[in-house]
Backbone as JSON Lines, residues from 0, in Angstrom:
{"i":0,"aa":"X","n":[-7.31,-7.1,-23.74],"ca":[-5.96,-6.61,-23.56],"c":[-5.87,-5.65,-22.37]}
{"i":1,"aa":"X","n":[-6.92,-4.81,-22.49],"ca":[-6.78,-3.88,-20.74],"c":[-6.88,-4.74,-19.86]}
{"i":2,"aa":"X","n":[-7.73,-5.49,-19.82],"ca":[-7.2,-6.14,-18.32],"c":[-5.8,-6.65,-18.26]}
{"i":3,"aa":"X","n":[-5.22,-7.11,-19.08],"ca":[-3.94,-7.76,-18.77],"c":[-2.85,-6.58,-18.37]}
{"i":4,"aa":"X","n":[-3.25,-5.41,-18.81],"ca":[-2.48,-4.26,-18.45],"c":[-2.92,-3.82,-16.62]}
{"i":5,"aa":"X","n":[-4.2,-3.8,-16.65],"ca":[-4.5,-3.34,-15.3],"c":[-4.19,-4.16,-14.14]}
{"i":6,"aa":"X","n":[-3.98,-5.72,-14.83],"ca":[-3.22,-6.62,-13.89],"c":[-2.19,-6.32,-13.83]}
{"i":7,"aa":"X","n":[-1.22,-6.03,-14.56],"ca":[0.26,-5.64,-14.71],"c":[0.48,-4.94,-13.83]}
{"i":8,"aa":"X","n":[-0.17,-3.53,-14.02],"ca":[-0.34,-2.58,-13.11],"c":[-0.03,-2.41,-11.4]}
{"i":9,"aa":"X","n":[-1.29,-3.33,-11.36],"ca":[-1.76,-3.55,-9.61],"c":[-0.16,-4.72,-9.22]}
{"i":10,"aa":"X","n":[0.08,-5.42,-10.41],"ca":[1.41,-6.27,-9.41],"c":[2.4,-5.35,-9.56]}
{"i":11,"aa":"X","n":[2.66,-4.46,-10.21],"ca":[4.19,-3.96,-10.22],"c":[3.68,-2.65,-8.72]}
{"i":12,"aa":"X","n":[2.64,-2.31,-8.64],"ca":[2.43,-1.81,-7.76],"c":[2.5,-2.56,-6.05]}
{"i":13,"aa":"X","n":[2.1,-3.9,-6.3],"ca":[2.19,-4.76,-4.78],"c":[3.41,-5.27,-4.93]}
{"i":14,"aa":"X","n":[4.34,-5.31,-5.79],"ca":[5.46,-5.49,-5.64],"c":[6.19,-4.3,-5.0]}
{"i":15,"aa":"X","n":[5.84,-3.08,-5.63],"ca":[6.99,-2.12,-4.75],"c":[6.51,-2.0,-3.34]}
{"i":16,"aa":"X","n":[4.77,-1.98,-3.0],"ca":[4.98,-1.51,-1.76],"c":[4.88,-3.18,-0.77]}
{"i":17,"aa":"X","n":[5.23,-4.56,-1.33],"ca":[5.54,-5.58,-1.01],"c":[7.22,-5.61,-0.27]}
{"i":18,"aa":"X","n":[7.8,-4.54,-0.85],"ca":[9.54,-4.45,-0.83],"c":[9.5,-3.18,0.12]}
{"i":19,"aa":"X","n":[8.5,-2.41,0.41],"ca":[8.58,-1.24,1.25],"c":[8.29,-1.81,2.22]}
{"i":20,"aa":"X","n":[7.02,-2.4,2.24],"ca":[6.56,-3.01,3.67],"c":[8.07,-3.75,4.59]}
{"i":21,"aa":"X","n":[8.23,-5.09,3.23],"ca":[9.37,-5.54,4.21],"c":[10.95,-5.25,4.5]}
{"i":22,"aa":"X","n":[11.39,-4.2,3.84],"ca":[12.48,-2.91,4.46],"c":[11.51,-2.26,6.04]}
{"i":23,"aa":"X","n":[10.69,-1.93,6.49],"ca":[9.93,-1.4,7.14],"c":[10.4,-2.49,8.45]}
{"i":24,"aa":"X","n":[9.79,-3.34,7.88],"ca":[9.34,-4.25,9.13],"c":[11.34,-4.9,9.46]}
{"i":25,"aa":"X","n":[11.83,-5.19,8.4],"ca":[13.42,-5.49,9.31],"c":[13.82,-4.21,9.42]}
{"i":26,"aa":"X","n":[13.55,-3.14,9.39],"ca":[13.76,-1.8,9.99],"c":[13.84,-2.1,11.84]}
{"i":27,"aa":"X","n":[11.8,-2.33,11.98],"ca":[11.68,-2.27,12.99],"c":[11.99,-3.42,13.87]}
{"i":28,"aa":"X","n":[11.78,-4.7,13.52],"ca":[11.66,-6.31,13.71],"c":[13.11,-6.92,14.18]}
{"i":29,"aa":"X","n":[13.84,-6.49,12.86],"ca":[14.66,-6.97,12.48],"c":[14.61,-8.43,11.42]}
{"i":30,"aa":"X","n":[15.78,-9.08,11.17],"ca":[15.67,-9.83,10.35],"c":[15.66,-11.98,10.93]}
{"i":31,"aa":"X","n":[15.41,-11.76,12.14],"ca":[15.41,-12.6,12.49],"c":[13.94,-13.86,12.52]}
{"i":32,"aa":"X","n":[13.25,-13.27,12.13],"ca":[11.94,-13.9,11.87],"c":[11.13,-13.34,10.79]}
{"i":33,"aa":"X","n":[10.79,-13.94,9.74],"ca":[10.19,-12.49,8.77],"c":[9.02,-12.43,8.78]}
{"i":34,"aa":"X","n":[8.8,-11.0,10.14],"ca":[7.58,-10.97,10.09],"c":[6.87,-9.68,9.47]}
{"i":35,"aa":"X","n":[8.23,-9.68,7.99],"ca":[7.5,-8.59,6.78],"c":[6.57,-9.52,6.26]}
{"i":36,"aa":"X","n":[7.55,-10.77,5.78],"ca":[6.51,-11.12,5.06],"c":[5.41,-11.7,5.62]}
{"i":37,"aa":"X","n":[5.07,-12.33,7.2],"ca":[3.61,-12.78,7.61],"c":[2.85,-11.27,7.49]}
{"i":38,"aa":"X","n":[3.3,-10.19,8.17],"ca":[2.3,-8.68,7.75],"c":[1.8,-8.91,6.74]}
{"i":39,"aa":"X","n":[2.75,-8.92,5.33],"ca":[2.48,-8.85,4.39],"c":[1.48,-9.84,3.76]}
{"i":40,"aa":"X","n":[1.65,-11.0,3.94],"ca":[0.65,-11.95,3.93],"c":[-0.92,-11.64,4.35]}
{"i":41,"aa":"X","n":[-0.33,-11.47,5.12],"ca":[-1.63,-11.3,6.66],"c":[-2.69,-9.67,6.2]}
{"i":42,"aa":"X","n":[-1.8,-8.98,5.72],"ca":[-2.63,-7.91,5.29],"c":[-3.31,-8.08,3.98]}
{"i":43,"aa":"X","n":[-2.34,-8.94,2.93],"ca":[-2.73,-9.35,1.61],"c":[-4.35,-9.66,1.78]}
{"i":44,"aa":"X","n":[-4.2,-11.03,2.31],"ca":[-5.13,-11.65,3.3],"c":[-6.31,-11.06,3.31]}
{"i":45,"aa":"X","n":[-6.39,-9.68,3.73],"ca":[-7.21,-8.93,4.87],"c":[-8.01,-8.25,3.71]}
{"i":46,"aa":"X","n":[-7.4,-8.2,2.42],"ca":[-7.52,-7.05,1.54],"c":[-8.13,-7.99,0.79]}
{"i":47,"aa":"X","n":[-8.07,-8.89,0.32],"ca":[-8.5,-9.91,-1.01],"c":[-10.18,-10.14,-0.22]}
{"i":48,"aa":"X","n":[-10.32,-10.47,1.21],"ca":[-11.5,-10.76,1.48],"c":[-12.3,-9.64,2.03]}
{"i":49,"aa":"X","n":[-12.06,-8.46,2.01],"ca":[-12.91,-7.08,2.39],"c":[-13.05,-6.54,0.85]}
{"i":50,"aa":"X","n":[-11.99,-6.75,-0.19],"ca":[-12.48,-5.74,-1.27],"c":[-13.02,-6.66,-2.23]}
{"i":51,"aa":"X","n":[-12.82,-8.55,-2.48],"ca":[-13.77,-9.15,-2.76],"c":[-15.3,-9.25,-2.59]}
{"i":52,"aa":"X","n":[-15.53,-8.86,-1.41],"ca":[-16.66,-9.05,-0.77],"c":[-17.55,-7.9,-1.05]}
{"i":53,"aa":"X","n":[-17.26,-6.71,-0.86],"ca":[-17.38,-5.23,-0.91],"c":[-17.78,-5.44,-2.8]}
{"i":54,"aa":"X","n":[-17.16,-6.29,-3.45],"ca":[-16.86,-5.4,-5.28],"c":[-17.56,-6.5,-6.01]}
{"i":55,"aa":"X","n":[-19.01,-6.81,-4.99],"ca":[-19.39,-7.94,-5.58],"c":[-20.14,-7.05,-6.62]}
{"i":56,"aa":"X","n":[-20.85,-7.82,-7.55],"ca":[-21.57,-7.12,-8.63],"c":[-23.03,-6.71,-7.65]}
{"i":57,"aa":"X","n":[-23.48,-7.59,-6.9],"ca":[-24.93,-7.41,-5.88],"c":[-24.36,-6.77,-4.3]}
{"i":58,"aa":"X","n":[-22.92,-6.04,-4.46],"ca":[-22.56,-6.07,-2.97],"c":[-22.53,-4.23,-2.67]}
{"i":59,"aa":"X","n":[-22.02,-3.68,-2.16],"ca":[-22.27,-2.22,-1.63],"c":[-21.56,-1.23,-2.6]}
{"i":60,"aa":"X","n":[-20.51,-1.9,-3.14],"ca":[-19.35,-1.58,-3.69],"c":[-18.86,-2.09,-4.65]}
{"i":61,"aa":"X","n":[-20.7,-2.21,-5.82],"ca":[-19.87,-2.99,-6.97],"c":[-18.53,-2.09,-8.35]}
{"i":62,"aa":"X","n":[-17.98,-2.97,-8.53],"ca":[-16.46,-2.71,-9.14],"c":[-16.74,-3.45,-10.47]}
{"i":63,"aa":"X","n":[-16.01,-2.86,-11.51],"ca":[-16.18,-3.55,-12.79],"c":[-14.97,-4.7,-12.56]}
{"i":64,"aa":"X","n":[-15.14,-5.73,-13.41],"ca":[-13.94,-7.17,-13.4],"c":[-12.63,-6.59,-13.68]}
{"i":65,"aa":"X","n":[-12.28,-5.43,-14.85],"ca":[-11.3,-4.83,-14.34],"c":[-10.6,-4.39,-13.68]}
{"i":66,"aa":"X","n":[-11.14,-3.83,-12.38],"ca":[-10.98,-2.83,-11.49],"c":[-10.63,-4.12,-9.96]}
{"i":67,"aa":"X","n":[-11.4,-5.01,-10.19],"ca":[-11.55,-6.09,-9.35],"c":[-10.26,-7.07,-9.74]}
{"i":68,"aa":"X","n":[-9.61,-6.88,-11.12],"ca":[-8.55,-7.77,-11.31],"c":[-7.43,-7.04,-10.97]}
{"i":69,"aa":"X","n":[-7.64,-5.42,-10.86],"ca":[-6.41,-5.06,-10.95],"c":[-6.42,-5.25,-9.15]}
{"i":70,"aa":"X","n":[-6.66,-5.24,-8.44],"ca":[-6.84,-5.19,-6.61],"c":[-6.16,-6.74,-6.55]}
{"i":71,"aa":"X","n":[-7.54,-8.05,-6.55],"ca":[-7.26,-8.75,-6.24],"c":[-6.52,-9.85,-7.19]}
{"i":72,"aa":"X","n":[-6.26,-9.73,-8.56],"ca":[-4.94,-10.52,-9.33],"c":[-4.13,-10.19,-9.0]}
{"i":73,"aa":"X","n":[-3.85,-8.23,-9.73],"ca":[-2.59,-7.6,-9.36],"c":[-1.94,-7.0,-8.04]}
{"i":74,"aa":"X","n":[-2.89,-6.41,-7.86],"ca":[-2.08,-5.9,-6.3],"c":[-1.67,-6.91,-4.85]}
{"i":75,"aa":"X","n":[-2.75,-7.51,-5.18],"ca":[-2.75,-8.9,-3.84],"c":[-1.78,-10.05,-4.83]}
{"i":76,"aa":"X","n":[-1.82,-10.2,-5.98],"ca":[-0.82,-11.05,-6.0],"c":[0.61,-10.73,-6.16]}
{"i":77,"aa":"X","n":[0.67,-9.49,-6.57],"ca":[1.87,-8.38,-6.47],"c":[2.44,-8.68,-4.99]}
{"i":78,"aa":"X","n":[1.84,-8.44,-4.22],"ca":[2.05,-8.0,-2.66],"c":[2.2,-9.19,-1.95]}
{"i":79,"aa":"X","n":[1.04,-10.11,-2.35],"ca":[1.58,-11.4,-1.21],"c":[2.32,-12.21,-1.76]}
{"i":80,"aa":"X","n":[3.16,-12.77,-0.5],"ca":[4.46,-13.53,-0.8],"c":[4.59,-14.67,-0.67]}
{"i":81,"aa":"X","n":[3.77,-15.95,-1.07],"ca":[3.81,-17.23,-0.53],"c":[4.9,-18.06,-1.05]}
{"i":82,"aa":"X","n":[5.74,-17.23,-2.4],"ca":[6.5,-17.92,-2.93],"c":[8.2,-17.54,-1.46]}
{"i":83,"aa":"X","n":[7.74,-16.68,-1.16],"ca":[8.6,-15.64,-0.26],"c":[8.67,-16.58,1.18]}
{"i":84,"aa":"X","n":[7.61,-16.58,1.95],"ca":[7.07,-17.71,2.61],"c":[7.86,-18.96,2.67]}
{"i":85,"aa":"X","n":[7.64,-19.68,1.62],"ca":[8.03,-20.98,1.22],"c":[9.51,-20.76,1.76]}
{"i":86,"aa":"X","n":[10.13,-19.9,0.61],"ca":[11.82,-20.02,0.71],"c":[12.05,-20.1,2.37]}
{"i":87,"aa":"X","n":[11.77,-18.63,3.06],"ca":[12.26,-18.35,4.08],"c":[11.91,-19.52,5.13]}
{"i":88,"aa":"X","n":[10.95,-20.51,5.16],"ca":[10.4,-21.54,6.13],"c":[11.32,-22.67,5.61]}
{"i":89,"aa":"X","n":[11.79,-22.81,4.54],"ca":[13.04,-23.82,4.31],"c":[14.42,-23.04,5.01]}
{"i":90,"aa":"X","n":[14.34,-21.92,4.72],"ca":[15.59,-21.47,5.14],"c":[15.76,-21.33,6.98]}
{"i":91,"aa":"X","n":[14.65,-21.15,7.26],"ca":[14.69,-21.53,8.54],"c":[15.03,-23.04,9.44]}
{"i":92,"aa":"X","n":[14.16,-24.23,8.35],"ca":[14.53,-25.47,8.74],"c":[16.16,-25.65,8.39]}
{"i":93,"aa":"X","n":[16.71,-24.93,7.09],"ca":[18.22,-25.06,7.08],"c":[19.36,-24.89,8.34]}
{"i":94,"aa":"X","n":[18.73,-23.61,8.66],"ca":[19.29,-23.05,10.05],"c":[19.28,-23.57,10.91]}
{"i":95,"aa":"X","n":[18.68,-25.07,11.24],"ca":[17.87,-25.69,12.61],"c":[17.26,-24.95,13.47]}
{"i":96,"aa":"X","n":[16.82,-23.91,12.76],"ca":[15.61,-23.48,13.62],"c":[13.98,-23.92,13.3]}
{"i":97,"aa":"X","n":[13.76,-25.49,13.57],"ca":[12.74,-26.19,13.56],"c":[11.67,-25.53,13.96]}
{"i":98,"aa":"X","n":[11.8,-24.97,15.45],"ca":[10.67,-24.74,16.2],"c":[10.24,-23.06,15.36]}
{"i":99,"aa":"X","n":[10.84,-22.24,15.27],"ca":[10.87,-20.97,14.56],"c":[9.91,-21.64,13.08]}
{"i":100,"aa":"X","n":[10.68,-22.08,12.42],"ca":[9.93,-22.61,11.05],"c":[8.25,-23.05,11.05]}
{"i":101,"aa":"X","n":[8.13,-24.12,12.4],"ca":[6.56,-24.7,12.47],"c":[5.8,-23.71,13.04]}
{"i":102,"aa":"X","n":[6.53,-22.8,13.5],"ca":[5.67,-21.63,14.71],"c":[5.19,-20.93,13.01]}
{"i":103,"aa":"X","n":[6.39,-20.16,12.05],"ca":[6.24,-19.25,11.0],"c":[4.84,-19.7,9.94]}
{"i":104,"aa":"X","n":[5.3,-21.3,9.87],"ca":[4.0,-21.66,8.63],"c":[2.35,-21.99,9.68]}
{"i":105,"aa":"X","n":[2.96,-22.25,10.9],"ca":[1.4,-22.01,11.74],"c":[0.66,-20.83,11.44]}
{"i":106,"aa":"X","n":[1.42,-19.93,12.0],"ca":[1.14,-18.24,12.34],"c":[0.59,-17.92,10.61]}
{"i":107,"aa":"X","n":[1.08,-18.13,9.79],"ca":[0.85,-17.85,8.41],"c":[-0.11,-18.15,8.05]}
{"i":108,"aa":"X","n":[-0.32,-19.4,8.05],"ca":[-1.92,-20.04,7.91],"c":[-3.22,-19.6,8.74]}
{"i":109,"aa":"X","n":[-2.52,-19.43,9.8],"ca":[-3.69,-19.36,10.81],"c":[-4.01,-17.65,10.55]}
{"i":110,"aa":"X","n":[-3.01,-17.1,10.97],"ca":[-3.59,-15.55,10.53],"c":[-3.91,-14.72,9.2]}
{"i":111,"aa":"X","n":[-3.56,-15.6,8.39],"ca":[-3.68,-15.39,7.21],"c":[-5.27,-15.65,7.04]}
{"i":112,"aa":"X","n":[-5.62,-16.73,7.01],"ca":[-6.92,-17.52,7.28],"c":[-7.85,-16.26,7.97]}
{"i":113,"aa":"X","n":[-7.5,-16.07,8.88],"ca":[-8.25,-15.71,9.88],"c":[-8.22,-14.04,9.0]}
{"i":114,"aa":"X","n":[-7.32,-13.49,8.5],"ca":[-7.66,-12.27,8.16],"c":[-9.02,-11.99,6.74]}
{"i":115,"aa":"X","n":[-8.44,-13.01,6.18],"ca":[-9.56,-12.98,4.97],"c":[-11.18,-13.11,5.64]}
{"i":116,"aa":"X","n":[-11.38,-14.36,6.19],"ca":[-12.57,-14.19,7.29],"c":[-12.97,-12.94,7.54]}
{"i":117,"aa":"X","n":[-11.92,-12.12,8.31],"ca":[-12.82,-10.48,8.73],"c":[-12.77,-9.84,7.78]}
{"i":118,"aa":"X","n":[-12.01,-9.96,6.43],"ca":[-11.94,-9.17,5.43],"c":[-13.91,-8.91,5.01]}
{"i":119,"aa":"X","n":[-14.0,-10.32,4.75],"ca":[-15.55,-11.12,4.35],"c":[-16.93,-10.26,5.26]}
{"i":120,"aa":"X","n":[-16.29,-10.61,6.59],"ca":[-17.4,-10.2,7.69],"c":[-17.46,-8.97,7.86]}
{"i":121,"aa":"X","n":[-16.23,-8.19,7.91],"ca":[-16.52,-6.33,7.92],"c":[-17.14,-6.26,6.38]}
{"i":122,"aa":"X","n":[-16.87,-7.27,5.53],"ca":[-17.64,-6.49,4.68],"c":[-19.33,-6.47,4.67]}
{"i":123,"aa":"X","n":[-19.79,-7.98,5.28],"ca":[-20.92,-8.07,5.46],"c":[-21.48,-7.25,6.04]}
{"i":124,"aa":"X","n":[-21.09,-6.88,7.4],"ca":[-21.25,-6.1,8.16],"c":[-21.65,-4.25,7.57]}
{"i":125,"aa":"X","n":[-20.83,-4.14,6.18],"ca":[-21.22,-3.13,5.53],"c":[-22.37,-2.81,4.46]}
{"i":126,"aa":"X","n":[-22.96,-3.91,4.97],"ca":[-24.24,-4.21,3.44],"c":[-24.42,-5.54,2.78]}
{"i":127,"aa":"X","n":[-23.41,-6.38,2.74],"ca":[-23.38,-7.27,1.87],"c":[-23.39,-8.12,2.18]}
{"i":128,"aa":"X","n":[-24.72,-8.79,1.42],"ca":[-25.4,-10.13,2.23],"c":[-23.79,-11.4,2.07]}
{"i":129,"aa":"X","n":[-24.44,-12.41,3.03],"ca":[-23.23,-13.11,2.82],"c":[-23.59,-14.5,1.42]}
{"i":130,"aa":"X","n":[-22.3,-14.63,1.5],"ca":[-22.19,-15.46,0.02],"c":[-20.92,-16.62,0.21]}
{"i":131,"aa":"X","n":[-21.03,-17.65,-0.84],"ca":[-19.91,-18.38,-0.5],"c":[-18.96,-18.38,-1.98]}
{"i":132,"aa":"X","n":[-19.25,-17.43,-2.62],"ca":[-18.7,-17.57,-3.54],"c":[-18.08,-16.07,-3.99]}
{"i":133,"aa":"X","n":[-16.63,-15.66,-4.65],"ca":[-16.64,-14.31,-5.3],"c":[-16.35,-14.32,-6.96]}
């Protein structure tokens, strides 16, 4: 039962600062491309494969499965937005903005991708042998 709470937890937590981030970013951005939610993605991203890697049980920074569900269930699934993603890349093809839409789910994938990678490698880089599995 605690874990299901500490998951709870970590999403109601990546949910609020999921909704801060992207007030932030159409602050600065504006609302014409949402690039709250690729940040948001993209940092999700960044975080699932540095504190996976880091909270291995054999890694620099081992974390109990609790502590590890509440980060990467709750907070990273709190926080990242693929359901968010989805909508807005239809809503873009609605708009006929084709080229905007294939550029958004490129950029998403690709940097998204690419962030978990260094998430992995700074962590290696901190002690922890590499692995293909978390």
């Amino acid at each position: 039962m605690f874990t299901w709470i500490v998951i709870a937890l970590g999403s109601a937590i990546g949910g609020v600062s999921r909704y801060g981030v992207g007030l932030l970013a159409a602050r600065l951005w504006g609302q014409s491309f949402p690039v709250g939610t690729l940040t948001i993605n993209v940092a999700g991203s960044f975080i699932i494969g540095l504190y996976g890697a880091l909270t291995l049980a054999d890694g620099p920074m081992p974390a109990s499965s609790d502590l590890r569900a509440f980060v990467m269930i709750g907070f990273c699934g709190g926080f990242t937005t693929f359901s968010s993603f989805s909508l807005q890349t239809l809503e873009l093809f609605h708009a006929g903005e084709t080229l905007a839409a294939a550029l958004y789910v490129l950029l998403s994938n690709a940097l998204c991708l690419a962030a978990v990678f260094l998430g992995y490698w700074l962590a290696t880089r901190l002690g922890l042998p590499a692995r293909t599995e978390f």
